[in-house]
VOVO-866474 format. One record per residue (C-alpha): x, y, z. Coordinates in steps of 0.5 Angstrom, whole numbers, plus 500, padded with zeros to 3 digits. Layout:
% residues N
XYZ
...
//
This chain:
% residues 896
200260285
196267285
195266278
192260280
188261285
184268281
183262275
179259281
175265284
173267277
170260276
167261282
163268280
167271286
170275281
172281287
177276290
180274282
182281281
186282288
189276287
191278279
193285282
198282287
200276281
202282276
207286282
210280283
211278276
217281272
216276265
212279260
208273257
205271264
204279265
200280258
195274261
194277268
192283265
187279260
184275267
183282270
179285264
175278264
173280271
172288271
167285264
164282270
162286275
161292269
167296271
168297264
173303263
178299267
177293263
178297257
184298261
187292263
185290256
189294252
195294256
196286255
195288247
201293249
205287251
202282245
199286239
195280237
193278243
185275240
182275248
185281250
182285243
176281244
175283252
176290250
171291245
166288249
168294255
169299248
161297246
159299254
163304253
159306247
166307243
162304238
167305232
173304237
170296239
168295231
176296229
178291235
173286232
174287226
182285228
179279231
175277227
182278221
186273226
180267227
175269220
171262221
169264229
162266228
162269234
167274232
162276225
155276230
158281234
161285227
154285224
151287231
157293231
155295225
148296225
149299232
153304229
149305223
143307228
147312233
150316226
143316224
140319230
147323232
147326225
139327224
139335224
132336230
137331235
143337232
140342233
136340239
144339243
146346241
141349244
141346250
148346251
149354248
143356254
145352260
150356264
154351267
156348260
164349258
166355254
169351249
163346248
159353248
164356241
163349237
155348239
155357237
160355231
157348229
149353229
152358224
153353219
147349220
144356219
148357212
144350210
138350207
135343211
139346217
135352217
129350216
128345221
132351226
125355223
121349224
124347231
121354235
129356233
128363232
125363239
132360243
135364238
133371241
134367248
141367247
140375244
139377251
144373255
148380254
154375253
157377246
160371243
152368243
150375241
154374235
153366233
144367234
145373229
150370225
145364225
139369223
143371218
144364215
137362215
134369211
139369206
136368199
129365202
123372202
119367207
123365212
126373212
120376213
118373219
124373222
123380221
116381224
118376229
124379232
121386231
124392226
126395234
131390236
135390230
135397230
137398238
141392237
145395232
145401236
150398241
157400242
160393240
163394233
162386232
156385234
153392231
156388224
154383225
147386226
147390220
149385216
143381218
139388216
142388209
141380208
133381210
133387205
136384200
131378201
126382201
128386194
128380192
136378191
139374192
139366190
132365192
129358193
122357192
118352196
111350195
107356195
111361198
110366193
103366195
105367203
110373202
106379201
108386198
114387201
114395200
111396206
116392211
122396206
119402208
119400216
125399216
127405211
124409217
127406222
134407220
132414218
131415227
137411228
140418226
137423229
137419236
142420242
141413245
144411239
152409239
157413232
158405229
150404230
150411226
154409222
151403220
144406219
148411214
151405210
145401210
142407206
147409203
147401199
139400198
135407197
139410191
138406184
143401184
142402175
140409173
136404167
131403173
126409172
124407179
127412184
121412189
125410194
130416194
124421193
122418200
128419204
128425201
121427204
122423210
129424212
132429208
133434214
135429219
141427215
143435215
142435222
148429223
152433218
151439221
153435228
159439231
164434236
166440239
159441243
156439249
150437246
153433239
150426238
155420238
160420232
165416229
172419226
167417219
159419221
158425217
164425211
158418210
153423211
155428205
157422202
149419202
147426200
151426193
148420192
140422193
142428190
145424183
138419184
135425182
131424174
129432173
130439176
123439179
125434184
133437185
128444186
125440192
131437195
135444195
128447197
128443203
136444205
135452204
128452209
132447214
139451213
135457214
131456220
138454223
140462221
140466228
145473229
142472236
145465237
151463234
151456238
144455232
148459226
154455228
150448226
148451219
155453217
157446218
150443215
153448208
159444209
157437209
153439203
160442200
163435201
156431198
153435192
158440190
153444186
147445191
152446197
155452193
147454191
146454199
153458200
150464196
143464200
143470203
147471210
150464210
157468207
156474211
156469217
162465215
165471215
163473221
166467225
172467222
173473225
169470232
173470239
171464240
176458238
170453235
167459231
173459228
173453227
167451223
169457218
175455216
173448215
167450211
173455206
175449205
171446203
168451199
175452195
174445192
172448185
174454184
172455177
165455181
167459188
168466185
167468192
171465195
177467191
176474192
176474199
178467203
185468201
185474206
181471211
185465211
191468211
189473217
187467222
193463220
197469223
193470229
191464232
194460237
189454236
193449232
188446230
185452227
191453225
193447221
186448218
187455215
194453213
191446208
186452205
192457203
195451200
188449197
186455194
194456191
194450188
187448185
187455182
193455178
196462181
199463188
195467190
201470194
202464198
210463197
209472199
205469205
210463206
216468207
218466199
218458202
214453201
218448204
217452211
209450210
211444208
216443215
209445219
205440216
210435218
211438225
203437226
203429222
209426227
205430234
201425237
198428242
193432237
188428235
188424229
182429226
187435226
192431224
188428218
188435214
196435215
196430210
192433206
196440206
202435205
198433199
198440196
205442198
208435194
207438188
213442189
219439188
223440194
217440199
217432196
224431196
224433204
218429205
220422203
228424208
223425214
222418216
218419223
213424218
213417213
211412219
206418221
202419215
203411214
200410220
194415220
194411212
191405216
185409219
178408215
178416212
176417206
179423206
186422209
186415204
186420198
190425202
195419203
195417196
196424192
202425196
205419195
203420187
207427187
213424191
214418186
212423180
207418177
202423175
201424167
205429164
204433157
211431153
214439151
215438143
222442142
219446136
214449141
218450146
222454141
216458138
213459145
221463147
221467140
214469142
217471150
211466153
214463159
216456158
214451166
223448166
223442169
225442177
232439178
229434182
223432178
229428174
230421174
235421177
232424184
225420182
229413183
232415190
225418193
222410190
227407194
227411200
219410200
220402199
226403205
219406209
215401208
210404202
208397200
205394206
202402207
198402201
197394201
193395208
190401204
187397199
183393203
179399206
172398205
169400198
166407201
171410203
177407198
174410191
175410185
180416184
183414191
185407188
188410181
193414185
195407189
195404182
200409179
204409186
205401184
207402177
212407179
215403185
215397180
220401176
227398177
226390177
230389183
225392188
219388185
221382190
221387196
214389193
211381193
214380199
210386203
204385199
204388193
202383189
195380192
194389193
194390185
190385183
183388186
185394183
187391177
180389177
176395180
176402178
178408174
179405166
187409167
187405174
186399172
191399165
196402171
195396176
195391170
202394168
205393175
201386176
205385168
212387171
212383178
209376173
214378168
221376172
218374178
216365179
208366180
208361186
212366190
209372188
202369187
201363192
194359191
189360187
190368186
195366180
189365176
187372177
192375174
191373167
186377166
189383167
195381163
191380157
187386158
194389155
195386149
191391146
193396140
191402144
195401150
203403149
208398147
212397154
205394156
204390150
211387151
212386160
204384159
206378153
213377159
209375164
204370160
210367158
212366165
205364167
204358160
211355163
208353170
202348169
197347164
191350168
195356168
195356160
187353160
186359164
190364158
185360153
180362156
181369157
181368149
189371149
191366144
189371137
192377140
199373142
198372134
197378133
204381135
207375132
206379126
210385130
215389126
218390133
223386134
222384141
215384141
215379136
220375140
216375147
209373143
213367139
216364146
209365149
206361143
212356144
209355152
202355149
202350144
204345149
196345151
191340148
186346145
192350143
193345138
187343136
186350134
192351130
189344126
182348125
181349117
182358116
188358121
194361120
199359126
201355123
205358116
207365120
211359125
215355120
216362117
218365123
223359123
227362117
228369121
235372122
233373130
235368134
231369139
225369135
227362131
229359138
221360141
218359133
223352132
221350140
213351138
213347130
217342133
211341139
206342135
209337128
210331136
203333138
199332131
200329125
196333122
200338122
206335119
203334113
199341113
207344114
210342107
202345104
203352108
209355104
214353099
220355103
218349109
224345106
229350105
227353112
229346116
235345113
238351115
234350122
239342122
245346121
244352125
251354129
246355135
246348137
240349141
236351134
239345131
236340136
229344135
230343127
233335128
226334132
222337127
225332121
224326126
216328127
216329120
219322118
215318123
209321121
207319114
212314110
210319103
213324106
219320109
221318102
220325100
224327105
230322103
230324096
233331099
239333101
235333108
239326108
245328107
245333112
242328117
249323115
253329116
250330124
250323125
257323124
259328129
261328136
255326141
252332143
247331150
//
């Protein structure tokens, strides 16, 4: 009756009354058809009184009950259209229109859809609408946080496409960008410069006026700021500019812009100048600073020596010089010292070294060091220590940067007698800054005459009567210095009571001491790096497992100098540095003619080596060294990476330990330095790379796409200078990597791998060959490989057959597998086979009677390809005694 009585109401256009009529039909209702109809009804009406959600509603929960329910699909995408869910209303007339394909109405409304979803898309997608509603909502205060992050988002990436950027530029982008810089909320700061960053890259037009619009002052006060990412964030954008500017970068011309953009020097040079401003003021944050230095450091000195043009160096050095000495000169300890990270002035020195090595004559090293005496100089007064002070430590910062001159200004005359006056200071930071400047100064001793004959004395008489630790500390790592770089004691066991281990149980002391400050604690590494060449220091060292977990932990910190610390350490510890071989007859010589002769320490054996490498991997080297390596390339050097790589290599000994090391990381740590580096590091860091492939399966140890990078270190190995262990571990680990998928062997083709592998096929040493011959055998299996071995004035071809005739069994398996690939992938090949060598036939033979029935299948393969190939040589075949063979095996029991 309800039910009814809607209908009526409906018909009526009292279309309210309907849908409380269905309401109350649908609670009493319990039969599922009839409730499916009632819900249709209701949608009707709710369509026409426009209430279209709940018509959407209704609609969905009758097609709920009945899937194909045509009125309700059809009702519900006409409130979806309303709604503008246009796909949604689309998929529902399309269903419609599935269950009744003659209806026009159901095509007319399709085709309209379809033109309606077509012009939304074009207008949704236009990129001024896109980049119009980013804007707003990133502007308007009242816009949800997460719509804010994917507009941000959404603008960063629209900046990396070139149409996205140039309609930003063109839509007065550059401008709202700015607005959202000084909305002071960081994640807006981060998405406008990441989105500058976008827009300048590669393009010199848009780059400079940007840079002009927003000003070479704001950039830099905007990179002043004490927010790590944004400070990035803002110095990349700096660099994308000055590359855009020094014309790098994957620039696209458009139109006349040649012609637009004029001399970039004088922009290169306001920005040079501000940099250099950065350092010397005091509103600038220790990252601000760090920044500017880093930006000087990658684009004022010539990046290729061939380039004669130095003019930017020569103009820092004019300009600048003396306020990047003011900033080494920097003492943290003072009130008066500028913001400074742990990482400031070591960046500095580093900055000095390389305008200094940018230099092309003596004239102008003359006036770089001229200028560093004047500036030192002036700083120079016995009548204010605080003054004086600063000038030491200016010596300093130059010892860790161009070693020579800093050794030219120690010899000024004062700077020595002053050193030795602070030393001898009441005051703690007097004696402080002296010590650090001994230390430095002791680095090349074949250059530091004085400090030799008086800095032993000096340092050991502030090391008795200090309280200070952190002077004390200081003085010890220069005691341990002077000793071991001078290839003497210099008294130190006399001074250490006999013991070097009591030194080394010092440093360890001050290394596991939280409470002294990550500064203090970094030249214990340091002095721990020194005191690791005795062999019962390093002994010790790697028991000590809170010393470990500390040196571990400071490993992480961005230091240049506890990285190279931290490494040495470790090299000492696993006795992975190189040693000269003794030659027993000289050794003899030396005793008859009473010269000492260096005896190996007890525990430098390798018995003690073995357990020192466990107890470090029980510690957790891997996942230290790991996190080491992924230091930025200015503080992880050259030098510093060689030692990781032989840390690696020594850890990658036993074959039971690699698995550790591919699942704390070692594996994706070796490839960069495999790649990057000293010549001996990357031979290092391929070896232990060829280690872990050879035994282990690539997908575990190298997921993704990084397997493809470590073939080209393993073939760097097969070379005839480098020693056989490599050649064979090398030859292992393509073979492991040839067996895993044709990409992989595409990829070792490529490298052009395939004439050194058949070079140590030709190897007199047995397991050389044997791991060249099974390499080859997976490589055949490649498409190219085999067109290869057809090429006319190849000869794979005779040395495999040849090789199928060895008594090695192993060398026969692989040589066996790979002919009988090769004679199934070419028929060529088989006819090519009996031409190579006479003995072809005699080899088959006995390869079909081998007692290894893993060699005969190989051999009955082969004949099977040879036979099927040509009718010739199948007659030619049969007229041998290979038929009777072939009868004989025929006969015996069926073998799987």
């Amino acid at each position: 009756q309800l039910k009814e009585e809607g209908n009526k109401y409906f018909q009526a256009s009292e279309y309210e009354k309907a849908v409380q009529s269905y309401t109350q039909a649908i609670k009493l209702n319990k039969d599922k058809a009839l409730q499916a109809v009632l819900y249709r009804n209701r949608a009707a009406c709710f369509l026409k009184k426009e209430e279209y959600a709940k018509a959407a509603s209704d609609a969905s929960r009758a097609i709920d009950i009945n899937a194909s329910d045509i009125k309700a699909l059809y009702r519900r995408s006409q409130a979806l259209e309303k709604l503008g869910k246009l796909d949604q209303a689309f998929k529902d007339a399309q269903k419609c229109a599935t269950i009744e394909p003659r209806n026009k109405n159901f095509q007319e409304t399709l085709r309209r859809l379809g033109a309606n979803i077509q012009d939304k898309l074009r207008v949704q997608f236009s990129t001024d609408s896109r980049v119009q509603k980013m804007f707003e909502i990133l502007l308007d205060e009242n816009s949800e946080k997460d719509k804010r992050e994917k507009a941000a988002n959404n603008l960063i990436v629209l900046g990396r496409e070139e149409a996205g950027a140039e309609r930003i530029f063109q839509n007065n982008g550059v401008s709202l960008l700015l607005q959202l810089i000084e909305t002071k909320n960081a994640e807006l700061i981060l998405a406008a410069v990441r989105t500058l960053s976008g827009m300048c890259t590669g393009h010199k037009a848009r780059a400079t006026a940007i840079l002009h619009y927003l000003g070479i002052d704001s950039i830099c006060m905007w990179m002043s700021v004490d927010n790590e990412e944004i400070s990035l964030a803002v110095c990349n954008l700096l660099q994308t500019i000055t590359d855009c500017l020094l014309g790098q970068g994957t620039e696209e011309h458009h139109g006349k812009e040649e012609a637009v953009v004029l001399d970039t020097k004088k922009d290169l040079r306001m920005i040079t100048m501000r940099l250099l401003d950065m350092l010397v003021s005091k509103k600038v944050s220790g990252q601000g600073r760090d920044r500017a230095l880093n930006l000087l450091n990658k684009n004022i000195p010539r990046k290729d020596l061939k380039d004669h043009d130095n003019s930017r160096t020569i103009f820092v050095i004019d300009n600048g010089l003396k306020k990047i000495l003011k900033v080494v000169g920097q003492i943290p300890e003072m009130p008066d010292c500028l913001p400074l990270t742990e990482n400031t002035q070591l960046t500095a020195s580093v900055l000095l070294n390389k305008l200094y090595d940018d230099l092309r004559c003596d004239p102008e090293r003359d006036n770089y060091r001229v200028i560093c005496e004047e500036y030192i100089k002036s700083k120079v007064d016995p009548q204010d220590m605080d003054k004086t002070l600063h000038a030491i430590q200016m010596v300093s910062g130059v010892l860790q940067g161009p070693f020579d001159l800093g050794n030219k200004l120690l010899s000024m005359k004062g700077v020595m007698e002053m050193m030795v006056a602070l030393c001898g200071s009441e005051r703690e930071i007097d004696q402080l800054v002296a010590v650090e400047a001994l230390i430095h100064a002791s680095t090349k001793l074949s250059r530091a005459t004085f400090i030799i004959s008086n800095g032993v004395t000096l340092l050991k008489e502030i090391y008795k009567k200090t309280k200070n630790e952190k002077i004390k500390i200081r003085a010890l790592v220069g005691l341990c210095k002077l000793g071991s770089a001078g290839g003497t004691d210099y008294g130190l066991r006399q001074f250490a009571e006999g013991s070097t281990e009591k030194l080394a149980k010092q440093c360890r002391k001050w290394l596991c001491n939280t409470s002294i400050d990550a500064r203090t604690r970094k030249w214990a590494v340091e002095g721990l790096a020194y005191l690791t060449l005795d062999a019962d220091v390093k002994d010790d060292f790697v028991e000590d497992e809170p010393a470990l977990q500390a040196m571990f932990e400071l490993a992480k910190t961005s230091d240049k100098t506890i990285l190279y610390s931290v490494a040495s350490a470790l090299v000492n510890c696993t006795n992975s540095y190189d040693t000269k071989e003794l030659v027993p007859e000289l050794v003899q010589l030396a005793k008859f003619s009473k010269q000492h002769v260096p005896e190996e320490h007890p525990k430098d054996k390798k018995d003690f080596v073995v357990k020192r490498v466990k107890r470090l991997l029980k510690a957790g080297v891997v996942s230290a060294l790991a996190c080491m390596v992924k230091a930025d390339s200015a503080i992880l050097t050259d030098q510093s990476k060689e030692l990781i790589a032989r840390v690696f290599l020594a850890l990658c000994e036993d074959p039971k330990d690699r698995g550790t090391i591919v699942a704390q990381g070692g594996g994706k740590a070796l490839i960069p330095l495999a790649v990057e580096g000293t010549e001996v590091g990357k031979i290092k860091a391929s070896h232990a790379l060829a280690k872990i492939a050879a035994i282990s399966n690539p997908d575990m140890a190298f997921p993704g796409e990084r397997v493809y990078e470590v073939v080209r270190p393993l073939v760097s190995l097969l070379n005839t200078e480098r020693d056989g262990l490599q050649n064979y571990e090398a030859l292992l680990g393509l073979t492991n990597f040839s067996g895993r998928s044709d990409k992989l062997r595409m990829k070792i083709v490529k490298e052009r791998a395939l004439p050194d592998i058949e070079n140590y096929m030709f190897e007199n040493h047995d397991q050389l060959r044997q791991a060249a011959t099974e390499c080859m055998c997976n490589l055949v299996v490649n498409k190219e490989v085999t067109h290869w071995v057809v090429a006319d004035g190849n000869d794979l071809l005779e040395l495999v057959v040849l090789l199928c005739g060895e008594d090695d069994e192993k060398v026969q398996l692989a040589a066996a597998g790979a002919l009988a690939m090769l004679t199934a992938a070419q028929k060529k090949l088989c006819s090519k086979m009996t031409e190579v060598t006479t003995q072809w036939l005699e080899i088959l033979q006995r390869l079909c009677l081998h007692d290894n029935m893993e060699v005969q299948h190989r051999g009955l393969v082969i004949a099977f390809n040879l036979i099927s190939a040509d009718k010739e040589l199948a007659k030619k075949l049969v007229e041998t005694e290979l038929l009777e063979i072939l009868t004989y095996i025929g006969k015996q029991e069926d073998d799987p």
